[in-house]
RODO-2510 file (C-alpha; in nm, 4 decimals, decimal comma):
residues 288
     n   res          X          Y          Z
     1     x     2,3454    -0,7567     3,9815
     2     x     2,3198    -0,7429     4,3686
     3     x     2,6899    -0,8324     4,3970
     4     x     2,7511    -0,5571     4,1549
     5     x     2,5664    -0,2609     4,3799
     6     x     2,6800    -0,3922     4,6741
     7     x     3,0264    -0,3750     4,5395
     8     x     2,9961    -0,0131     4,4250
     9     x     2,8625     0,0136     4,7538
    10     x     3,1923    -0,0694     4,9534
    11     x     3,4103     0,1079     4,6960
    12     x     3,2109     0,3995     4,7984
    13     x     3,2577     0,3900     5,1029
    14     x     3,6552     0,3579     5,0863
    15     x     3,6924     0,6496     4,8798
    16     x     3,4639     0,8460     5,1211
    17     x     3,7022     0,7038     5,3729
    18     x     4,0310     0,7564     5,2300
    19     x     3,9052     1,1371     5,1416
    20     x     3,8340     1,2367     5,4833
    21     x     4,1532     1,1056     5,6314
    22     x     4,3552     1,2841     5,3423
    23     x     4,1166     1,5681     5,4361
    24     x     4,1973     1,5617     5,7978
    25     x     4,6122     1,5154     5,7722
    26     x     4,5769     1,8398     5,6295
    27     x     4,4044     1,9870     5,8838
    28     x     4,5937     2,2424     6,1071
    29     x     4,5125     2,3106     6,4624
    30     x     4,4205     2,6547     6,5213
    31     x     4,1013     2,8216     6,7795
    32     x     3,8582     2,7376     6,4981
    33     x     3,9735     2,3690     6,4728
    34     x     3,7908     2,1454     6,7277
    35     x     4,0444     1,8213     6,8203
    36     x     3,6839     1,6572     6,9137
    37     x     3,6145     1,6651     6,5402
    38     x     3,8669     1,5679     6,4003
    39     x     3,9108     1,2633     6,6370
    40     x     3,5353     1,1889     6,5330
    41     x     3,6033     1,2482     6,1778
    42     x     3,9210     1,0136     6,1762
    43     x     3,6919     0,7829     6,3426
    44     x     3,4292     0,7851     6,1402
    45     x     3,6271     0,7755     5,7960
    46     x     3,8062     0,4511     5,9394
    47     x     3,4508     0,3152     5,9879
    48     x     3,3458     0,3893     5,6414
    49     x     3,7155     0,1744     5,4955
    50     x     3,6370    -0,0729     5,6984
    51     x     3,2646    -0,1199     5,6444
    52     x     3,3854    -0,0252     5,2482
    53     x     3,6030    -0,3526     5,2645
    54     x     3,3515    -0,5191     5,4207
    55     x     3,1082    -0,5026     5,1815
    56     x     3,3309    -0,5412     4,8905
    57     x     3,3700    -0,9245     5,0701
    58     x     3,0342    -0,9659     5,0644
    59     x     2,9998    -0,8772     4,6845
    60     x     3,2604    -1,1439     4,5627
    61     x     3,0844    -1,4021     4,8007
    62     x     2,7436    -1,3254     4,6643
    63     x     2,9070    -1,3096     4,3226
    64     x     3,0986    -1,6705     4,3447
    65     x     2,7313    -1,7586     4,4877
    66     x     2,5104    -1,7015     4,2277
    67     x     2,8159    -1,6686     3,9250
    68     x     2,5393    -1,7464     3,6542
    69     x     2,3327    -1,5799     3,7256
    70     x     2,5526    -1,2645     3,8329
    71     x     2,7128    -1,3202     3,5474
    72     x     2,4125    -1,2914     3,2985
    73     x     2,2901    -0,9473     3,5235
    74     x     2,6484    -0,7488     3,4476
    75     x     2,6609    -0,8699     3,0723
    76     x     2,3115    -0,6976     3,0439
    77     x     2,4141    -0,4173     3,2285
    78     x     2,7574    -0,3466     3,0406
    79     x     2,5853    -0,4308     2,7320
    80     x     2,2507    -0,1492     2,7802
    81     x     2,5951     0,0842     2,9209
    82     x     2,7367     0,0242     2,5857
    83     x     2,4453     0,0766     2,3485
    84     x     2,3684     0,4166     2,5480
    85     x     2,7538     0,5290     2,4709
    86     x     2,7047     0,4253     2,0894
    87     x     2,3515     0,6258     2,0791
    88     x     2,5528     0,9466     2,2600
    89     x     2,8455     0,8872     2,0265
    90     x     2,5834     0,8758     1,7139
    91     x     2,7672     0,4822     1,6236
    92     x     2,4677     0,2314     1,6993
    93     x     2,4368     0,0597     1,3514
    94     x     2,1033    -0,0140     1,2237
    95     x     1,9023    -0,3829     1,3572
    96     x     2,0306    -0,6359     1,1212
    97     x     1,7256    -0,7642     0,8976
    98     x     1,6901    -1,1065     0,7397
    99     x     1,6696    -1,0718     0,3926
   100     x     1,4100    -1,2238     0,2143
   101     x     1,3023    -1,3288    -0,1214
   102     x     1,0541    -1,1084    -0,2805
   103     x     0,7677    -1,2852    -0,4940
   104     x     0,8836    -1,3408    -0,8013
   105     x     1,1799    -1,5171    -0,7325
   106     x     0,9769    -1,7394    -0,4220
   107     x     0,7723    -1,8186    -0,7430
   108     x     1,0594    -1,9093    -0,9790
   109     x     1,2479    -2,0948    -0,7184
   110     x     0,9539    -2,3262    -0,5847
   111     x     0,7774    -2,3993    -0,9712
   112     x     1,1385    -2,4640    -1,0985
   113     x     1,0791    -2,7526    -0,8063
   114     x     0,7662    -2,8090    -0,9737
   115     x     0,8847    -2,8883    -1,3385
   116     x     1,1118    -3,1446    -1,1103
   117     x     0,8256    -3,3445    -0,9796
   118     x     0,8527    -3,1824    -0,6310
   119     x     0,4528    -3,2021    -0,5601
   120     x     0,4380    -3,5795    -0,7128
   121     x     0,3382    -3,7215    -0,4126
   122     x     0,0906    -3,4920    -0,3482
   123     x    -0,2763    -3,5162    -0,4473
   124     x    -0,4118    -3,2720    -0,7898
   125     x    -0,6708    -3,0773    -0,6142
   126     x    -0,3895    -3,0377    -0,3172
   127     x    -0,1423    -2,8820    -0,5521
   128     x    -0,2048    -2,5206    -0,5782
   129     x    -0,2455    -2,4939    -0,1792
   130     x     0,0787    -2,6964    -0,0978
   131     x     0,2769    -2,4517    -0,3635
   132     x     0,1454    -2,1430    -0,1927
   133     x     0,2640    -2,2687     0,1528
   134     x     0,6040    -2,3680    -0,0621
   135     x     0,6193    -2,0013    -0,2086
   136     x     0,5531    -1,8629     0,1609
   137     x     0,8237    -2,0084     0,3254
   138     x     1,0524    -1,9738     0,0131
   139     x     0,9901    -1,6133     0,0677
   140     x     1,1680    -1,6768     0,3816
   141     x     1,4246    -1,8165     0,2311
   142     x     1,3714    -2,2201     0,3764
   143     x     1,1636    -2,4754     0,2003
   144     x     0,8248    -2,6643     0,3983
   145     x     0,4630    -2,6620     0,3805
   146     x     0,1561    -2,7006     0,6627
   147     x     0,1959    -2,9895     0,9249
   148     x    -0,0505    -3,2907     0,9880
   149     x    -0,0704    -3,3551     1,3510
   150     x     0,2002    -3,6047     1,3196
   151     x     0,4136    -3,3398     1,1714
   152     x     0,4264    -3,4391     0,8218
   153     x     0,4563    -3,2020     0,5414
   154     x     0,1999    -3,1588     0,3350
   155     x     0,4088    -3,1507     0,0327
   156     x     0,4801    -3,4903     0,1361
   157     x     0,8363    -3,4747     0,1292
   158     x     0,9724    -3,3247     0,4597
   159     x     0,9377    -3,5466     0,7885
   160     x     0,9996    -3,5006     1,1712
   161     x     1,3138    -3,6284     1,2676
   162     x     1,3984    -3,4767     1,6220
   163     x     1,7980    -3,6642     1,6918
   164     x     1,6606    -3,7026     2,0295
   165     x     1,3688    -3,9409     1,9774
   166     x     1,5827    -4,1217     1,7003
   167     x     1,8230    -4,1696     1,9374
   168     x     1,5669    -4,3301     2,2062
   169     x     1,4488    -4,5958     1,9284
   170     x     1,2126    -4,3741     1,7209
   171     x     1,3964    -4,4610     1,3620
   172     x     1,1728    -4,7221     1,2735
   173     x     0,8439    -4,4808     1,3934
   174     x     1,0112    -4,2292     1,1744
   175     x     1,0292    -4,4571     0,8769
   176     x     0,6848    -4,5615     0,8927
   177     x     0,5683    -4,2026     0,8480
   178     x     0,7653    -4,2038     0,5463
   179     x     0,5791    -4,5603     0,4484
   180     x     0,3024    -4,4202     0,1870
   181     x     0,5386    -4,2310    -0,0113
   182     x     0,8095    -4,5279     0,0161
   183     x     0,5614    -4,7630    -0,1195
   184     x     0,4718    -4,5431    -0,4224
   185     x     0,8627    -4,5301    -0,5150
   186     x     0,8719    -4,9483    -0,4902
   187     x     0,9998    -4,9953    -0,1396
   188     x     0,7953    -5,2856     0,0680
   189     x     0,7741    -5,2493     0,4109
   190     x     0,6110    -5,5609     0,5338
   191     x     0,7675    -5,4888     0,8964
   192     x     0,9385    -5,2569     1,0576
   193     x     1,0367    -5,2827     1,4188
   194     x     1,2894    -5,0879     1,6614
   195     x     1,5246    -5,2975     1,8525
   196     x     1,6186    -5,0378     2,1555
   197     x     1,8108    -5,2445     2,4534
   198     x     2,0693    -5,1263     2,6780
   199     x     2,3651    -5,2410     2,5272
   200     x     2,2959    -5,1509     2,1643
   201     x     1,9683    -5,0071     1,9255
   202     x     1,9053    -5,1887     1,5742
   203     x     1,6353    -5,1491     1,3711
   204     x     1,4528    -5,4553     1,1768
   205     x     1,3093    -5,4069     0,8473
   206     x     1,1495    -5,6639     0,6387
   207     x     1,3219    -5,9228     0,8913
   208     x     1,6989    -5,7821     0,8498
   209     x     1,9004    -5,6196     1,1254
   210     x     2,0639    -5,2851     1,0992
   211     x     2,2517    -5,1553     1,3708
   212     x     2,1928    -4,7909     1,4625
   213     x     2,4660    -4,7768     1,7272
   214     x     2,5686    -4,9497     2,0535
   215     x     2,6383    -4,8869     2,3712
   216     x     2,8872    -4,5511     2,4136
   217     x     2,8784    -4,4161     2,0867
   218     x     2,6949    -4,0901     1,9812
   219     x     2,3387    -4,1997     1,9621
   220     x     2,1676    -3,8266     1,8200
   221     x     2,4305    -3,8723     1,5152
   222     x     2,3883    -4,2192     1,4590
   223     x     2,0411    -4,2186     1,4935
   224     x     1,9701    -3,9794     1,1865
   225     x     2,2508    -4,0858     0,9531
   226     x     2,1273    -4,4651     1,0029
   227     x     1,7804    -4,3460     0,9452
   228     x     1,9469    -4,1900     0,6356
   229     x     2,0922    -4,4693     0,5548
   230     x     1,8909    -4,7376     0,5792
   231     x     1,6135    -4,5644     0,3903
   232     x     1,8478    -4,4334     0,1149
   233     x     1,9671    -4,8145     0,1128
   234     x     1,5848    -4,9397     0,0568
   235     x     1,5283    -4,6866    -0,2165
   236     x     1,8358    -4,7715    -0,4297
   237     x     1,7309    -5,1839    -0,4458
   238     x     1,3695    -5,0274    -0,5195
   239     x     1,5331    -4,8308    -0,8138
   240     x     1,4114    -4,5020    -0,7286
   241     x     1,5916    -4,1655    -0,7826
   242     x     1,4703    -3,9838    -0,4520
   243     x     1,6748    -3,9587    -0,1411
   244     x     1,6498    -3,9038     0,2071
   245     x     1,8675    -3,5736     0,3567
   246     x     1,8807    -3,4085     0,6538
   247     x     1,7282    -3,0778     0,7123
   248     x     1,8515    -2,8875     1,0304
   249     x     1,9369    -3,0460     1,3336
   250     x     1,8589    -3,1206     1,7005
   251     x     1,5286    -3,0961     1,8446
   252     x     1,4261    -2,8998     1,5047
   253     x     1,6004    -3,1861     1,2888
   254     x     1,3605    -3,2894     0,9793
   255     x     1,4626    -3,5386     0,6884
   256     x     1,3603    -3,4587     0,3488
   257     x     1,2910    -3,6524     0,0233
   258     x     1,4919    -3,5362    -0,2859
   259     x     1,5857    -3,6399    -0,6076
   260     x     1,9495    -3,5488    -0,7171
   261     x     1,7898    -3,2974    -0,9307
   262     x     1,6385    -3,1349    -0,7013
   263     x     1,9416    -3,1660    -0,4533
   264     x     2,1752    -2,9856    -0,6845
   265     x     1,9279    -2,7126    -0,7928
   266     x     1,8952    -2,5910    -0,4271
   267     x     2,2765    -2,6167    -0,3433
   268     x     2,3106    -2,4205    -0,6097
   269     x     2,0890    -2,1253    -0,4310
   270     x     2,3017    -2,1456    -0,1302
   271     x     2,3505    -1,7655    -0,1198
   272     x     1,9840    -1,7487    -0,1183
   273     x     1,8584    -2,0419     0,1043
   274     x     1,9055    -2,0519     0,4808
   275     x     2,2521    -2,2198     0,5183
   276     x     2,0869    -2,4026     0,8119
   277     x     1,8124    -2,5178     0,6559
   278     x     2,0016    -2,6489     0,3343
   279     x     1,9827    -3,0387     0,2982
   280     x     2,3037    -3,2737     0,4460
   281     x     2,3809    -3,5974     0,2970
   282     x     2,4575    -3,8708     0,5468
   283     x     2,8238    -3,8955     0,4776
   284     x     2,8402    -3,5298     0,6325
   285     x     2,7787    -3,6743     0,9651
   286     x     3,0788    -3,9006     1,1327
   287     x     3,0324    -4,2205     1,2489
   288     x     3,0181    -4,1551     1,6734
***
């Protein structure tokens, strides 16, 4: 913003300057008309161009400076100069709202879940809590329920998986959060160890190696399709019908626990769900 005023600032002054000496060429000498004047007024009017172009070279220095940050201050401006010029002109549109789900259909969406099996893994006098939380959030058009302090969902299903911390050898940490419900669907975990070195990351389960990447390739990709993976692979030979998905991405990546079934019934409420909360498989993610 400061290269902005002090830019306004010089321009300013070189119209004021360029004025009076248009002003004065048109003066005509006559016993009213001091020479002394104009002399100091011709003066003076150079004096403002000059200090005018002046400052204009300070504004682009201060602007190549501090270009962020400059940057961010003018977008703001010409943005709050716009929105007054749509309010004058009666064309500012209404704030966009996120539409929701109203109760009913929360209700019909998360006990159609239900009938699935979605609360399986959760304990009976649990149940009727966890599908309130589940009709809450539905409402909001995403899927999840309260968090332990390890960030597990307490409809058992939906686990942290932040692609940073996979990436920095957290797949097997991940995996043993996942270990209680695992177990129930037939899948031993004896051991489960991450393998993170310098030249490559592999994860050891039950005493076999699986590579999660090595050394160049993109480790917050590879970290949560491996983790997808691997943990798909271990439910298959177990013989169970759930799999593991991903659930947004990043820092707010989660994996989830669904059965085809239930896969296919919320793809098919993709005009209703969050489209960035829907579940991925891992063969949407490439291979780094």
């Amino acid at each position: 913003m400061a290269s902005l005023v002090i830019g306004a600032v010089g321009a300013g002054l070189i119209v004021v300057g360029v004025a009076a000496l248009r002003r004065q060429s048109k003066a005509t000498s006559c016993p009213m008309h001091s020479r002394v004047a104009g002399s100091v007024a011709v003066f003076l009017a150079w004096a403002c161009m000059i200090a005018g172009a002046g400052a204009l070279v300070v504004g682009v220095v201060v602007y190549r400076d501090n270009r962020e940050a400059e940057g961010r201050d003018m977008s703001r401006l010409f943005s709050a100069v716009a929105t007054s010029v749509k309010k004058w002109l009666g064309l500012e549109s209404a704030p966009y709202k996120i539409p929701t789900l109203d109760q009913t259909e929360a209700e019909r969406v998360v006990d159609r879940l239900i009938v699935m099996g979605f609360l399986k893994f959760v304990n009976e006098p649990h149940k009727a809590d966890v599908r309130r939380q589940l009709i809450e959030t539905a409402r909001n058009r995403y899927l999840d329920s309260d968090w332990d302090d390890e960030c597990v969902a307490a409809d058992m299903r939906s686990y942290p998986a932040d692609a940073e911390d996979l990436a920095e050898g957290q797949v097997g940490a991940t995996m043993l959060l996942m270990k209680p419900v695992l177990e129930k669907e037939g899948v031993k975990l004896d051991s489960v160890v991450d393998d993170f070195g310098d030249e490559k990351y592999e994860l050891v389960v039950n005493g076999q190696r699986h590579l999660i990447y090595e050394s160049g390739q993109d480790s917050w990709t590879l970290g949560l399709k491996r983790l997808l993976e691997i943990t798909n692979g271990l439910l298959e030979e177990a013989g169970s019908a759930e799999r593991l998905y991903a659930v947004y991405g990043g820092h707010e990546g989660r994996v989830m626990l669904l059965t085809p079934e239930m896969l296919g019934y919320l793809e098919s409420l993709a005009d209703l769900l969050d489209h960035g909360w829907l579940p991925r498989r891992s063969e949407e993610f490439g291979d780094g």
